[in-house]
C-alpha positions in Angstrom: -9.7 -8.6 -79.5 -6.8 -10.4 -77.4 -5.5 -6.9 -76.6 -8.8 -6.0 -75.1 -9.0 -8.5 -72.9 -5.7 -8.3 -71.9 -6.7 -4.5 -71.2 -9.8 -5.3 -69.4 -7.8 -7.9 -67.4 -5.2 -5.8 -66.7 -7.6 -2.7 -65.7 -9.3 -5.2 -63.1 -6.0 -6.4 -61.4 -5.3 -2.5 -61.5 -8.2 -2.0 -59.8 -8.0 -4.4 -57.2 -4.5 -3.3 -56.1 -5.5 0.3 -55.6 -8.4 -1.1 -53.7 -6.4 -2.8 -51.6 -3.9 0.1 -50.9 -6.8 2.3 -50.3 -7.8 -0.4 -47.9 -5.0 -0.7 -45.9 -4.1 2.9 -45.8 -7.7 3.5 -44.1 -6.7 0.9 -41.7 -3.3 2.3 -40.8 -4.4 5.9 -40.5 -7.5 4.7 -38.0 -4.5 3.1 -35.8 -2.2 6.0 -36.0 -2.2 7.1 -32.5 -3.1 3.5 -30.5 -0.5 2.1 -28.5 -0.1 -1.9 -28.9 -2.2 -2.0 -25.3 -5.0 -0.1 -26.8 -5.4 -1.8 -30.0 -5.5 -5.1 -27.5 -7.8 -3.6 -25.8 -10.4 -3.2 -28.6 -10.3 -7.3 -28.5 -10.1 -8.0 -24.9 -14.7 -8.2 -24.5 -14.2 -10.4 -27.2 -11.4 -12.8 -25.6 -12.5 -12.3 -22.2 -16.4 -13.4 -23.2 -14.8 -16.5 -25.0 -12.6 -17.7 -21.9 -15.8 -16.7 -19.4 -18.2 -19.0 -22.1 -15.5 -22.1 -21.2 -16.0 -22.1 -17.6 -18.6 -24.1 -15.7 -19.8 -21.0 -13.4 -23.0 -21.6 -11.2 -25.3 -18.5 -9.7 -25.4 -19.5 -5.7 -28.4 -17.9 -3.5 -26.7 -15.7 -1.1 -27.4 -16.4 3.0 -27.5 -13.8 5.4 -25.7 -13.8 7.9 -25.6 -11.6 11.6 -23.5 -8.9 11.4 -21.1 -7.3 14.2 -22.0 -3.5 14.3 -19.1 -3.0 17.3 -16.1 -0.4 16.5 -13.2 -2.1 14.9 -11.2 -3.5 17.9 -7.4 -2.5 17.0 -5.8 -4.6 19.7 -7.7 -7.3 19.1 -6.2 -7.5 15.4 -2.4 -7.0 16.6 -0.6 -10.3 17.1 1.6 -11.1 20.4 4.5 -8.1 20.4 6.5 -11.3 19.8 5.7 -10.9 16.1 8.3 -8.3 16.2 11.9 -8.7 16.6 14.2 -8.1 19.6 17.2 -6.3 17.8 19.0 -5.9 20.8 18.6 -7.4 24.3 19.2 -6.3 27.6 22.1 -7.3 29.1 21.0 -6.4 32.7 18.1 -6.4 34.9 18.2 -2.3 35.1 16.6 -1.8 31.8 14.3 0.3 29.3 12.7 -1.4 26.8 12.3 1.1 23.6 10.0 0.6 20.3 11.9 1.9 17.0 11.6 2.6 13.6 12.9 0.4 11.4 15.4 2.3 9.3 17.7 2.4 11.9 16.9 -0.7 14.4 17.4 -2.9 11.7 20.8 -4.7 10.1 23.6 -3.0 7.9 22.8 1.1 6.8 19.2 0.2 8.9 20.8 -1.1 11.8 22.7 2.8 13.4 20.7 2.0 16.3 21.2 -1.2 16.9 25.1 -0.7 16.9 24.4 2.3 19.3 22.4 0.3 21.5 24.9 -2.8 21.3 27.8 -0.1 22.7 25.2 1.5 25.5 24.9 -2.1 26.9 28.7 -3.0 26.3 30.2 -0.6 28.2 28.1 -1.2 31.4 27.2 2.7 32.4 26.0 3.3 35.5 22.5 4.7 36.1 21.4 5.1 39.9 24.5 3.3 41.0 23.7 0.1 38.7 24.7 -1.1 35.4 21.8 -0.4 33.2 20.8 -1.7 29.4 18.1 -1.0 26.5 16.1 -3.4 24.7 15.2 -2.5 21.1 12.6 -3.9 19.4 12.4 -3.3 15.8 8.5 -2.2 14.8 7.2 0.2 12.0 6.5 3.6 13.7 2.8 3.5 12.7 2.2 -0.2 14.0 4.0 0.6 17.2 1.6 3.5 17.7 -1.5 1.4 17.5 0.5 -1.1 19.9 0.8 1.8 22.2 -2.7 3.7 21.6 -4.6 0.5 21.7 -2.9 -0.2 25.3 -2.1 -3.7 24.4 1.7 -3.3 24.9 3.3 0.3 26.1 7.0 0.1 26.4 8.9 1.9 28.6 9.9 4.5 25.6 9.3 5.1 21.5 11.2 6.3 18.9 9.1 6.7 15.9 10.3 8.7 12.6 9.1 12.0 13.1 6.9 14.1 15.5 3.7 13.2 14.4 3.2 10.0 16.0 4.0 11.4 19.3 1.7 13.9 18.7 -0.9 11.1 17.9 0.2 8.7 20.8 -0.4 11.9 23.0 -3.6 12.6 21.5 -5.1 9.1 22.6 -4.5 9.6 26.5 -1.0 7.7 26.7 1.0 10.2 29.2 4.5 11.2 26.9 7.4 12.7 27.8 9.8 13.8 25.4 12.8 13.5 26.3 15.2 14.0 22.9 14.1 15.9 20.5 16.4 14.4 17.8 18.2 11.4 17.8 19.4 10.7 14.4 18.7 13.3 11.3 16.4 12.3 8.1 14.0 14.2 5.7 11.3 13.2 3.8 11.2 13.7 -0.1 9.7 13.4 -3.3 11.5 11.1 -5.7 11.4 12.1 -9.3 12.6 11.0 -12.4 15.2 13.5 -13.6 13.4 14.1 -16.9 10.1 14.5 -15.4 11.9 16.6 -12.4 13.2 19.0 -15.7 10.1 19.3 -16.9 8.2 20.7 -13.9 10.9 22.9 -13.3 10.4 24.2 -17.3 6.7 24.5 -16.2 6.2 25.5 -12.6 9.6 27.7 -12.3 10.2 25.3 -8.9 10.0 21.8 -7.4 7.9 21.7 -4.0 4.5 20.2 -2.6 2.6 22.7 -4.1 3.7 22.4 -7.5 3.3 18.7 -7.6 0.0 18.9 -6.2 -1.0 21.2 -8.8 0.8 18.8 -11.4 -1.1 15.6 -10.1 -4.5 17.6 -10.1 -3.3 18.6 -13.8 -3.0 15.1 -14.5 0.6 16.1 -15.4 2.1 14.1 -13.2 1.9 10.5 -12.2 3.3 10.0 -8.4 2.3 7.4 -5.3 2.5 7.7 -2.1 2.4 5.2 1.1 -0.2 4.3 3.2 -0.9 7.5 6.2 -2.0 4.9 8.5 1.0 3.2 8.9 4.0 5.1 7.0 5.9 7.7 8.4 6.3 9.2 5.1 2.7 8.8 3.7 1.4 10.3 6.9 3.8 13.2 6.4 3.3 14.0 2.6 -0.7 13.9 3.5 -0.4 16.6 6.0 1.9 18.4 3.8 -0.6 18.2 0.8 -3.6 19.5 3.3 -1.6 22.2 4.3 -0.7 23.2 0.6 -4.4 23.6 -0.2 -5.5 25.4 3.3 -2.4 26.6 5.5 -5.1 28.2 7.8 -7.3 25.0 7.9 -6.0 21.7 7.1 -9.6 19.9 7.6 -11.7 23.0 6.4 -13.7 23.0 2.8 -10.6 24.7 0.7 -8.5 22.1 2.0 -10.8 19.2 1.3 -11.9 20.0 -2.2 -7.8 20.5 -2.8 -7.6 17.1 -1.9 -10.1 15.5 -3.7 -9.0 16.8 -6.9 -5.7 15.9 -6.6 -6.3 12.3 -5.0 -8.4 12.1 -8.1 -5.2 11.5 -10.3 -3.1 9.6 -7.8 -3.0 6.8 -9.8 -1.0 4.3 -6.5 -1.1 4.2 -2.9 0.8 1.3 -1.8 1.1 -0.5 1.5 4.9 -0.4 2.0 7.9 1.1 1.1 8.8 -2.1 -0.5 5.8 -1.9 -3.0 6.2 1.8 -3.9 10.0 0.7 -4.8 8.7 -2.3 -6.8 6.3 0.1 -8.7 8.7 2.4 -9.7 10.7 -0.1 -11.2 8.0 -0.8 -14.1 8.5 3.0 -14.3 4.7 3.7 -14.9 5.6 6.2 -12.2 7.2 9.6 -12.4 8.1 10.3 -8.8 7.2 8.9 -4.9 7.9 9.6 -1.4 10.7 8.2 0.4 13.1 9.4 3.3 16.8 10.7 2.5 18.5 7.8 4.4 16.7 5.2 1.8 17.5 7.1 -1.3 21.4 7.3 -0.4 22.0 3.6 0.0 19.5 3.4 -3.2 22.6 3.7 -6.3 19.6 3.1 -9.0 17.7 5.8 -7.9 20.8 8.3 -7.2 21.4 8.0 -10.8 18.6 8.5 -12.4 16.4 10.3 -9.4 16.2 13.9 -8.1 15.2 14.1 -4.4 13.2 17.3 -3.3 12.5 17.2 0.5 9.2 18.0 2.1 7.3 18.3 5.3 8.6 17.5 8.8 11.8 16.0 9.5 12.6 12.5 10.1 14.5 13.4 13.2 13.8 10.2 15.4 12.3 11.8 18.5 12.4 9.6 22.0 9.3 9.5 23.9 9.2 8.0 27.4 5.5 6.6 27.8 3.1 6.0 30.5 3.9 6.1 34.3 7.5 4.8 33.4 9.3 4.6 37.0 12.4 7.2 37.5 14.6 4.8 37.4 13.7 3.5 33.9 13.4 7.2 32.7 17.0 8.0 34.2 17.9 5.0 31.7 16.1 6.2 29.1 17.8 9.8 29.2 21.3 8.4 29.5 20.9 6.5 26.4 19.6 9.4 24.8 22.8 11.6 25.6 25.0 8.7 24.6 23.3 8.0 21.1 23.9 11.5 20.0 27.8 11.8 21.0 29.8 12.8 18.1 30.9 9.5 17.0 27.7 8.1 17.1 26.3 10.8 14.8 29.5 10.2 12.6 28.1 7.0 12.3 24.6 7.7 11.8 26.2 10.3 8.6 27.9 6.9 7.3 24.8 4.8 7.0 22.5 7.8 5.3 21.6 9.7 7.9 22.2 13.5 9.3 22.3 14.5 5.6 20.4 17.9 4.3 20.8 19.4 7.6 19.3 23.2 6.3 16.5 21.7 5.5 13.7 22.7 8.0 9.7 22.6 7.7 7.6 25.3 7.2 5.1 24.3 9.3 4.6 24.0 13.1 3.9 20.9 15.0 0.6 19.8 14.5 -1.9 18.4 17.4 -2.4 14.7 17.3 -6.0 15.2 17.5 -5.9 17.0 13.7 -3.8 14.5 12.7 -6.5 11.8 13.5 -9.0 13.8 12.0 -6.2 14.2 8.8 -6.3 10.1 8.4 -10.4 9.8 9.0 -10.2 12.4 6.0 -7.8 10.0 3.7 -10.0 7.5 4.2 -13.3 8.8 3.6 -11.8 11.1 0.7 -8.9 8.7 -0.7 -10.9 7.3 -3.7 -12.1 10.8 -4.8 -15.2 10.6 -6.8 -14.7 7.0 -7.4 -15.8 4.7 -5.3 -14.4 1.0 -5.5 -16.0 -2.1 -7.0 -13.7 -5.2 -5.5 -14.9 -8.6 -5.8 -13.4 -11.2 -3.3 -11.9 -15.2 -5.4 -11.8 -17.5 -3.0 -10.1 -20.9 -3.5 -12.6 -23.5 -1.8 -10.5 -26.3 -3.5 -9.6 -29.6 -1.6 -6.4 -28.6 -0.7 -7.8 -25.5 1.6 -9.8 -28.2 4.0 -9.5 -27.6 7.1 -7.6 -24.9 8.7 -6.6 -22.7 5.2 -10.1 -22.2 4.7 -11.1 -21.3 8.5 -8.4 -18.6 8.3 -9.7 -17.4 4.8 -12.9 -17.1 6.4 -11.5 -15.4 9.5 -9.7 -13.0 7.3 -12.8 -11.8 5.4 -15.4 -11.9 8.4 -12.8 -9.6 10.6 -11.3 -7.6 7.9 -15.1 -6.6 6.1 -15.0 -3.9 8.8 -12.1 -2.0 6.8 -14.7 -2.3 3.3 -16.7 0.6 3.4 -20.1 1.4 2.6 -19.7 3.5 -0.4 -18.1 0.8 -2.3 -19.6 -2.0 -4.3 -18.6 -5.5 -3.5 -18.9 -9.1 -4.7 -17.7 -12.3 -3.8 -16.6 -15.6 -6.1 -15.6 -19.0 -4.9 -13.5 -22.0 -7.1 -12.6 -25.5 -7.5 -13.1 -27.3 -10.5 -15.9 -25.0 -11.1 -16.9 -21.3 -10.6 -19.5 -20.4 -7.9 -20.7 -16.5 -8.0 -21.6 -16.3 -4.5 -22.4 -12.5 -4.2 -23.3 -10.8 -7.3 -21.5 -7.2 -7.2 -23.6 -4.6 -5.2 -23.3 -2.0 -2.5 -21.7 -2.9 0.6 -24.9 -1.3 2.9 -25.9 -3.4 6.1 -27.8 -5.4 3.4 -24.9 -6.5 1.2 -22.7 -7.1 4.5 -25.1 -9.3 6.0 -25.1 -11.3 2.8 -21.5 -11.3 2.3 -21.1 -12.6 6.0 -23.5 -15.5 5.2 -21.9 -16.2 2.0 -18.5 -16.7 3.8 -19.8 -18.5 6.6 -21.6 -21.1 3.9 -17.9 -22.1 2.2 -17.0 -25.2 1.9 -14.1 -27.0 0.6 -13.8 -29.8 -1.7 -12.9 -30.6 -5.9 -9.5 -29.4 -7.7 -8.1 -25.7 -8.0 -9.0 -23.4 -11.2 -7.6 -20.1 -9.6 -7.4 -18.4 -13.1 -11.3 -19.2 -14.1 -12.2 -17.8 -11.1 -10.0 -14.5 -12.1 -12.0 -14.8 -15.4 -15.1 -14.8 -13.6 -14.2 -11.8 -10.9 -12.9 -10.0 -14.7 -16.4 -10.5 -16.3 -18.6 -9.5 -13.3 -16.1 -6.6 -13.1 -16.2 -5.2 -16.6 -20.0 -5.2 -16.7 -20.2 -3.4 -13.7 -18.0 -0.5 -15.4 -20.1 -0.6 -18.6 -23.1 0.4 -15.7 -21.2 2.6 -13.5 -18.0 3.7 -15.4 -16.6 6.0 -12.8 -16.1 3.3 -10.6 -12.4 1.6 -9.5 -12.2 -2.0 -9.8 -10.2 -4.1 -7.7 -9.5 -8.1 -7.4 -8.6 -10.0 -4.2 -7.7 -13.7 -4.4 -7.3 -15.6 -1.2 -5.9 -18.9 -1.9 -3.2 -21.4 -1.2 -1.8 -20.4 -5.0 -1.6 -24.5 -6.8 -3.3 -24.2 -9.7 -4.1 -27.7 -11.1 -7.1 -27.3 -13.6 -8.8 -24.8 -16.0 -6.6 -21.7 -17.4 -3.3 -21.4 -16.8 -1.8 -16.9 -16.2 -0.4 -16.9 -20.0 -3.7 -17.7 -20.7 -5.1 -14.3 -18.8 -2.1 -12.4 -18.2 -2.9 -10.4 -21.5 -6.2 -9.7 -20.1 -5.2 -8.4 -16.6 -2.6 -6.0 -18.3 -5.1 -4.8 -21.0 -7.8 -4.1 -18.4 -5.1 -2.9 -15.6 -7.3 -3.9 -12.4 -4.8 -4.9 -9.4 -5.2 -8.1 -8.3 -4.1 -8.4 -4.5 -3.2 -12.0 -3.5 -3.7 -13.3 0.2 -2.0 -17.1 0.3 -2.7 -19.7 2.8 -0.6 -22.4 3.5 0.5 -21.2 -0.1 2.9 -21.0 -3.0 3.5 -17.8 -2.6 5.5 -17.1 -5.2 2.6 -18.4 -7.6 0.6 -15.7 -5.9 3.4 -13.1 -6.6 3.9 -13.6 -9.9 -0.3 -12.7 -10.5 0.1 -9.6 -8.0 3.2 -8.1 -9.9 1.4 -7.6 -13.5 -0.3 -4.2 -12.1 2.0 -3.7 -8.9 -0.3 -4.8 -6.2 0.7 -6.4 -2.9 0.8 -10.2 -1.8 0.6 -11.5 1.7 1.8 -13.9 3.6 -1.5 -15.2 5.7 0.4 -18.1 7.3 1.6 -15.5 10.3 -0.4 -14.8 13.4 -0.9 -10.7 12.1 -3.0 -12.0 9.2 -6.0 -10.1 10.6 -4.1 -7.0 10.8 -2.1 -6.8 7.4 -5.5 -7.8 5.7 -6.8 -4.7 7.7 -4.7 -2.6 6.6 -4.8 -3.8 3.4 -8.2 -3.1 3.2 -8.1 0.0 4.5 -5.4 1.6 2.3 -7.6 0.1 -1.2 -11.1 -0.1 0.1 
């Protein structure tokens, strides 16, 4: 009897065990496959419904307000020219003032033209029987056309990167002359991780435009590119990609539904050149554009990077502008003629420059007008088939009384011309509490009236939660999706960065990775490292709004993401 019940004892442990086994190997197999992320991400309604049921969040009534219909005004949005630096000065009173590109007005392996410039004014040439001198100013080629285009300063000349500026300046009524061709020699390229680089070749037989635009529309590849509006490079690999899909017609119906597709799987489009490097760091890309100069000062990406050139080249054209006085164009062509002496071009090949010198384009210069018509098309046709849901956090704590919170509201009343009207958008403000101010919706002349009334209606006042109001922005995103799915969600948070109540970022930061959505910071009187440190998780871009171009970065912010 004893041994039976030590049987039937033993039978039922037996039985539990291979239960339990049974048990856990249906629970491993139904993980095999999900990454750590994913298996988070089966949690992350649950922990993000928890945080969202701990905050005090109010519904406010939304107040219209009058909207501006006008155009956007360009010039209005550019700061004093002062914003941008003098590199070098003129030494005399004969002089030419010239706008350049940055990667060679700047310091160090940027700075080629600043040393030539320095030497022009040092050794005193004579131009119409007087010692003459340049003044560079170092400006981004892109910002230095809307400078020029918008008439609200034309210098007396303008190097830019590559043609197509010109082209574009020419385009807008401002009278050009070139009058060098080349300056300095740089190419545009594609960089791409060396295994990834191995593995198109394997596929496609060859590296070019064409194969990674086939690649990206494959979803085989994961690439960014910079922002056509104001990067040389961008503006170049978009015209190069338009071409690809309709050499006969970059605009026409082939070309467009080539673009589309592909922009469909572009998974990052950053502002700068600085935020498509950052990017690439987390490696969650496998190639981006950048010119030749940058990638051989760049020992990181050298080593583990293959370079494949596309496009135009970078050859740093000189323009004289306007109704520029002979005198002042005399200047302008002598400096030309000495920049590009021998020595000066062995100078130029020291810092980066005048390398790949076979490499030419396959395609002819383009007319500015088309390339106009080229960005109008990014912009309407950037997002593909999925529009953008965004919702707007903005800190209305104590601490942004006053004149933080007139330029947050400044910043969103100018800048909700870049928004567009396909996308959906929402605004939340914080102190203590959580206020949803706008509920998520599209951005028709009915939403923007309300959104311009809501911003109007801020007020400041009460401590800082910043992260419950990124819980809040989360949750009104994520049931958007679950109604619209194919939309692309997007945070910004305008703030001055002190967080002194409510969740802390270790308590979210799970939940922003998990979920992915960028969250673009805009700090006022801030701690902007604070704001950096949320921005970074899923690469997106931080600004500084405590600089007199505040309107115009968040405008072009805008218009790159929105």
């Amino acid at each position: 009897m004893a041994n039976k019940s030590k049987f039937v004892l033993l039978s039922g442990i037996l039985l539990v065990v291979v239960f339990g086994l049974v048990y856990y190997g249906i629970t491993l197999t139904s993980n095999i496959g999900k990454s750590k992320g994913e298996i988070t991400s089966e949690n992350a309604g649950k922990r993000l419904s928890k945080l969202y049921d701990g905050i005090d969040v109010s519904i406010v009534q939304p107040t219209k307000g009058q909207i501006d219909l006008d155009p956007i005004d360009v010039a209005a949005s550019l700061p004093d020219i002062s914003k941008f630096p003098i590199t070098v000065n003129n030494t005399t009173d004969h002089y030419a003032e010239i706008f350049s590109s940055t990667e060679k007005s700047g310091t160090g392996v940027d700075g080629w033209l600043t040393e030539v410039a320095t030497a022009f004014n040092e050794a005193k040439i004579e131009v119409d029987g007087k010692p003459a001198s340049v003044k560079i100013r170092n400006i981004a080629s892109g910002t230095a056309a809307d400078y020029i285009r918008s008439g609200k300063y034309v210098p007396d000349a303008y190097t830019p990167s590559n043609e197509l500026w010109g082209e574009m300046v020419k385009a807008s009524g401002v009278k050009t002359q070139l009058v060098a061709k080349r300056l300095v020699g740089n190419v545009p390229g594609i960089v791409i991780a060396k295994a990834k680089y191995d593995a198109l070749v394997d596929k496609y037989g060859s590296v070019n435009v064409k194969t990674v635009t086939d690649a990206i529309a494959n979803n085989e590849f994961s690439m960014g590119y910079t922002d056509p509006f104001a990067s040389s490079t961008g503006l170049n690999f978009l015209v190069t990609a338009l071409h690809t899909f309709d050499s006969s017609d970059l605009l026409g119906a082939k070309a467009v539904a080539g673009f589309e597709k592909f922009q469909e799987n572009v998974p990052f489009i950053a502002s700068t050149t600085i935020q498509m490097r950052d990017a690439a760091k987390s490696g969650r890309l496998d190639g981006f554009v950048l010119e030749y100069q940058t990638y051989a000062n760049a020992a990181d990406l050298k080593s583990g990077y293959v370079f494949t050139p596309f496009g135009f080249r970078h050859d740093s054209p000189l323009y004289a502008l306007g109704d520029v006085p002979q005198e002042k164009l005399n200047i302008i062509q002598k400096f030309a003629e000495f920049a590009t002496q021998a020595k000066y071009q062995q100078l130029a090949k020291d810092s980066g420059f005048n390398q790949l010198e076979d490499y030419k384009s396959e395609q002819s210069v383009i007319d500015g007008s088309l390339l106009l018509s080229a960005q109008q098309l990014w912009k309407e046709k950037k997002n593909g088939s999925k529009p953008i849901a965004a919702v707007f956090v903005a800190d209305v704590s104590g601490s942004m009384d006053g004149e933080p919170l007139n330029r947050l509201k400044e910043s969103l009343l100018k800048g909700q011309k870049y928004l567009g009207k396909d996308n959906s958008i929402g605004l939340v403000s914080y102190s203590s509490d959580v206020s949803i101010n706008l509920p998520i919706a599209k951005f028709d002349t009915i939403q923007q009236s309300m959104f311009v009334g809501t911003v109007n209606a801020l007020v400041a006042g009460g401590g800082t939660a910043t992260f419950n109001g990124i819980v809040v922005a989360l949750k009104m995103l994520q049931d958007e999706l679950a109604a619209h799915p194919n939309e692309k969600p997007i945070i910004f948070v305008l703030s001055d960065g002190e967080t002194n109540e409510g969740y802390s970022l270790s308590d979210i930061k799970g939940l922003i990775e998990t979920y992915k959505i960028p969250i673009y910071t805009i700090g006022y009187n801030a701690n902007i490292k604070a704001l950096q440190s949320i921005s970074s998780i899923n690469e997106a871009a931080s600004i500084n709004a405590d600089t007199d171009d505040v309107v115009y970065k968040i405008g072009n912010l805008f218009n790159v993401q929105l």
